[in-house]
N, CA and C of each residue as an Amber inpcrd file, in Angstrom:
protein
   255
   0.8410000  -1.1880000   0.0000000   0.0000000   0.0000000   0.0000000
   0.8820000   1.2470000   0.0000000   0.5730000   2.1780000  -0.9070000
   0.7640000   3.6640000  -0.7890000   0.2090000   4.2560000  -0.2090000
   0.9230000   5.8180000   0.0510000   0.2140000   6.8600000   0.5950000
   1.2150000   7.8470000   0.1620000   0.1100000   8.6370000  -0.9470000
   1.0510000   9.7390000  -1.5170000   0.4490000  10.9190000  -0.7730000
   1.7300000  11.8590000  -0.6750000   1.3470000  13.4760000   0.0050000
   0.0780000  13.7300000  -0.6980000  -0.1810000  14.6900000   0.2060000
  -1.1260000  15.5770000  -0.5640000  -1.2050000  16.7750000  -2.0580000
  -0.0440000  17.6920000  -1.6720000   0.6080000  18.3040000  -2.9130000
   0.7420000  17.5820000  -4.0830000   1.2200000  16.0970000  -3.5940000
   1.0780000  15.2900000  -5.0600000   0.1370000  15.1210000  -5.7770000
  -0.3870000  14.5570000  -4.8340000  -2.3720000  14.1410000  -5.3350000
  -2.9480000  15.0950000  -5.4790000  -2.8870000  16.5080000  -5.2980000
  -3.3870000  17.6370000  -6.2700000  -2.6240000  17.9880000  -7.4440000
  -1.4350000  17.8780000  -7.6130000  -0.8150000  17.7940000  -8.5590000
  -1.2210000  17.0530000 -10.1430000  -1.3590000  15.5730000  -9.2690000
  -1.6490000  14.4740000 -10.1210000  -3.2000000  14.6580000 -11.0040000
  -4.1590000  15.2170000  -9.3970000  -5.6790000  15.3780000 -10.1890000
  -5.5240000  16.4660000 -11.3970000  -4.4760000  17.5060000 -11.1800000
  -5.0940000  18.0110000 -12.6450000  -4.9090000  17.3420000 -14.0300000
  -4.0810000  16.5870000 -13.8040000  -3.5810000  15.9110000 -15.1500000
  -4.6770000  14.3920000 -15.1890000  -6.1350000  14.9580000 -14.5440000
  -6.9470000  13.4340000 -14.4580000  -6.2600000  12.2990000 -13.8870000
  -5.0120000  12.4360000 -13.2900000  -4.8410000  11.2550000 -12.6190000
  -4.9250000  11.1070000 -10.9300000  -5.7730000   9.9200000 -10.9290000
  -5.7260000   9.5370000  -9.2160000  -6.1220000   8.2020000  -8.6070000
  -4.5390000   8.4940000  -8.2280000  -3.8120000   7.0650000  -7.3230000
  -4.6480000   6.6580000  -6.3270000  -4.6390000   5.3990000  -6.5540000
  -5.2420000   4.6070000  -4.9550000  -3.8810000   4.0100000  -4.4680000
  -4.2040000   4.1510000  -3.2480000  -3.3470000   3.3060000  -2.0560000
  -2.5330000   2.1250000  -2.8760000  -2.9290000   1.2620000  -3.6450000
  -2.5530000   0.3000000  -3.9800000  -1.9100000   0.4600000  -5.3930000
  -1.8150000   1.6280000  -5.8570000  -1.2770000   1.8880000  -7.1000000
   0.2930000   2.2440000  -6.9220000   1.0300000   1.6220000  -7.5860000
   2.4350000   1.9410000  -7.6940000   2.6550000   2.8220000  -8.0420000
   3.6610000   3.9380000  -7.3600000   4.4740000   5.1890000  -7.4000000
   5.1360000   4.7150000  -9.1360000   5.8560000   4.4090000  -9.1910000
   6.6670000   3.9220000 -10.4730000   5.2270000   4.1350000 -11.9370000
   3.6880000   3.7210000 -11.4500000   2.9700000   3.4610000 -12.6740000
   2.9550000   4.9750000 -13.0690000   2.9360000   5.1790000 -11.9030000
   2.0030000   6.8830000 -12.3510000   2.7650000   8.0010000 -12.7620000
   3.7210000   7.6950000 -12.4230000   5.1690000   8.5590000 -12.5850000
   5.1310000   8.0630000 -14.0900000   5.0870000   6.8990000 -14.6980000
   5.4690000   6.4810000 -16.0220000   4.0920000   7.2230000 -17.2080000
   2.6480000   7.2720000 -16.5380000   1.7800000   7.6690000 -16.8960000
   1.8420000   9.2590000 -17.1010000   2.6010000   9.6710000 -16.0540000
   2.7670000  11.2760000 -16.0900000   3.6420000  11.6100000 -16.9540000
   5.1230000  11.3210000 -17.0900000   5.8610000  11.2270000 -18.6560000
   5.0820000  10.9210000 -20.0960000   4.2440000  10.0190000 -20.1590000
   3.8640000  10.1930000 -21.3400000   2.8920000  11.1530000 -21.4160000
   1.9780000  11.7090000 -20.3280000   1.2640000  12.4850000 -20.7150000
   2.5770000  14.0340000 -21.4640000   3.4640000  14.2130000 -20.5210000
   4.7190000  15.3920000 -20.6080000   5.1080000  15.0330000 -22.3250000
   5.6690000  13.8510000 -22.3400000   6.2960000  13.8530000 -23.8090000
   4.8450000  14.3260000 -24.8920000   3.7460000  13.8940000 -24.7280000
   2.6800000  13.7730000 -25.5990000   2.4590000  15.5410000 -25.6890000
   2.5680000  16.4780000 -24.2740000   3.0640000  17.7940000 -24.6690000
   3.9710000  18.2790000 -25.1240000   4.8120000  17.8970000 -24.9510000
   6.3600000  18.4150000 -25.6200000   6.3740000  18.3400000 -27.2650000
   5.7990000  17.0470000 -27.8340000   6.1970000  16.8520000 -28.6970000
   4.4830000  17.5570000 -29.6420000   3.7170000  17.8680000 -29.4420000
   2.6450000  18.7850000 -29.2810000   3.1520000  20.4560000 -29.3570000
   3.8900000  21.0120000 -28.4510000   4.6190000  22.6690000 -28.8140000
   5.3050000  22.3530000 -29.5740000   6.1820000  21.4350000 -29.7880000
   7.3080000  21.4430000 -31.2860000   6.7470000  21.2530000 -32.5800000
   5.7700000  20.4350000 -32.8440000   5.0430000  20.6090000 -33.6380000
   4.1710000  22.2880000 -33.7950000   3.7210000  22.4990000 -32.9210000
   3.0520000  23.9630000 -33.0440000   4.0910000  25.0620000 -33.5530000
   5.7520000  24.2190000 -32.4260000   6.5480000  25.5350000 -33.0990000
   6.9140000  25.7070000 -34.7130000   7.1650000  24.4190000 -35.5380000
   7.1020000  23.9550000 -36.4580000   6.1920000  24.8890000 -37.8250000
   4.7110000  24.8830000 -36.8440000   3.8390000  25.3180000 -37.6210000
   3.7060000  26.6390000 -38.0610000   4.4200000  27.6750000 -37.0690000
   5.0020000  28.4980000 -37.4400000   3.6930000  29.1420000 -35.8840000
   2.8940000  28.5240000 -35.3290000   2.2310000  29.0690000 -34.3930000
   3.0860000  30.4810000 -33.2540000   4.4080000  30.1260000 -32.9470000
   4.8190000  31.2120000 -32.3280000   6.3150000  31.4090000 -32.8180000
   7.1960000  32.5390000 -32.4730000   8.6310000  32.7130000 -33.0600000
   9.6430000  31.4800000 -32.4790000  10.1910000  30.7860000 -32.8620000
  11.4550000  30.0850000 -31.8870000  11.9210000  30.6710000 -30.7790000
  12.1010000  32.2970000 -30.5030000  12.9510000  32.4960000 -29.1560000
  11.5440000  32.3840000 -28.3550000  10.5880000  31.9830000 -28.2630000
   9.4170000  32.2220000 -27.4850000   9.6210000  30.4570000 -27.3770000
   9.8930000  29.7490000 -27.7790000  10.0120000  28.6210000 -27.4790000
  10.1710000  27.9210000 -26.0340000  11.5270000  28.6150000 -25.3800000
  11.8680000  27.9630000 -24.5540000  11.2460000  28.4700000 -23.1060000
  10.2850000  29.6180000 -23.4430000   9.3420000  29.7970000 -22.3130000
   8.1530000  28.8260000 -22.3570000   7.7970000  28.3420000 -23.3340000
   6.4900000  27.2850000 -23.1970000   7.7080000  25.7350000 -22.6900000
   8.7430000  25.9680000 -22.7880000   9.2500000  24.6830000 -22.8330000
   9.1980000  24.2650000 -20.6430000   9.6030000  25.9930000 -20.6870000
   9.9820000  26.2380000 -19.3180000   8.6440000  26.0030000 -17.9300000
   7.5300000  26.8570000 -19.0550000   6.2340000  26.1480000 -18.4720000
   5.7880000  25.0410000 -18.3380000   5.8670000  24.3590000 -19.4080000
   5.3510000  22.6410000 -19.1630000   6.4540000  22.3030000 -18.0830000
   7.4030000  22.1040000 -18.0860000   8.3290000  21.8260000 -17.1600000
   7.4550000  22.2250000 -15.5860000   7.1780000  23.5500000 -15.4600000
   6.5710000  23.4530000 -14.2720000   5.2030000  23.1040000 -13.9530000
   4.7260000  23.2680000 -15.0540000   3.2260000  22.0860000 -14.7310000
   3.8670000  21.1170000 -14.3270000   4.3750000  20.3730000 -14.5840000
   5.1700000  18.7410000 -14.6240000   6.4300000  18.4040000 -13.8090000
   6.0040000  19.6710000 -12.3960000   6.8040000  19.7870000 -11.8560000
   7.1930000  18.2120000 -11.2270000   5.9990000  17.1670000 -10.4320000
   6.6960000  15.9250000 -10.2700000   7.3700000  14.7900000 -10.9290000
   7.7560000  15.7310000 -12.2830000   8.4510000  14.5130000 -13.2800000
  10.0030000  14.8590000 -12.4910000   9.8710000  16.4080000 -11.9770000
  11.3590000  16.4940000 -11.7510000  12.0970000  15.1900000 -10.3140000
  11.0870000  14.5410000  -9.3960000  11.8250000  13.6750000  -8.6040000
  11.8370000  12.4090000  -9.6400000  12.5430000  11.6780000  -8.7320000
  13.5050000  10.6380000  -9.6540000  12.1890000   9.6520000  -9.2890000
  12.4410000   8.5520000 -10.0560000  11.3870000   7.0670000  -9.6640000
  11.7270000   6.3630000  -7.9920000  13.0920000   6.8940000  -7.6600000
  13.3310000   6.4170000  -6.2340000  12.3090000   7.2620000  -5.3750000
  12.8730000   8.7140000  -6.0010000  12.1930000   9.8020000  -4.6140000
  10.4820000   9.0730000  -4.5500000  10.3200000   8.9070000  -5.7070000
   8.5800000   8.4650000  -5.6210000   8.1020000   7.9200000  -4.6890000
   9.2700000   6.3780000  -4.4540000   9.0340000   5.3800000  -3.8850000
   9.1380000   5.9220000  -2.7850000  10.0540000   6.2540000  -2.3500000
  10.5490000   7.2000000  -1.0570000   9.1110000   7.6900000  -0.5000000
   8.7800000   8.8320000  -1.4290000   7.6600000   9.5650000   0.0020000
   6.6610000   9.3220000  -0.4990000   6.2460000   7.9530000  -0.9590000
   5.0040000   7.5120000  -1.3350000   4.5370000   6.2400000  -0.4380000
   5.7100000   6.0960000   0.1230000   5.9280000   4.9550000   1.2830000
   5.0950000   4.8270000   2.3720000   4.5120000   4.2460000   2.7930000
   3.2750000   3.6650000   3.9760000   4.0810000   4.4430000   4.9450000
   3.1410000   5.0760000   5.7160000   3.7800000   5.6990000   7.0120000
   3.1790000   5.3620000   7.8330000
């Protein structure tokens, strides 16, 4: 059994995802990357399209990054403070 913080699990609900107790730290973390790549590769295409200039780029790059702020802990940290207390 899990028990993820709270900050996480609001985190997680905006991106429609939410963990039960019994769901592995590792799934959701893997679920949350593809949702991230499925954006990433979504603005490059837009940048592509000519939708905004290239130097404006690396501020949408900089934003998704912080939406997606829990991609930044590692698959350990997950396990770590997702851990039954």
């Amino acid at each position: 059994m899990w028990s993820y913080p709270e900050d996480l699990l609001e985190a997680l609900s905006a991106f429609g995802l939410a963990p039960r107790p019994e769901t592995e730290p590792r799934f959701v973390r893997d679920q949350l990357s593809d949702l991230y790549r499925y954006e990433i590769r979504r603005l490059r295409e837009r940048l592509l399209a000519g939708d905004f200039p290239k130097p404006e780029y690396i501020t949408h790059v900089i934003a998704l990054r912080k939406k997606y702020w829990p991609l930044s802990l590692t698959p350990e940290q997950w396990q770590v403070i997702c851990a039954s207390r």
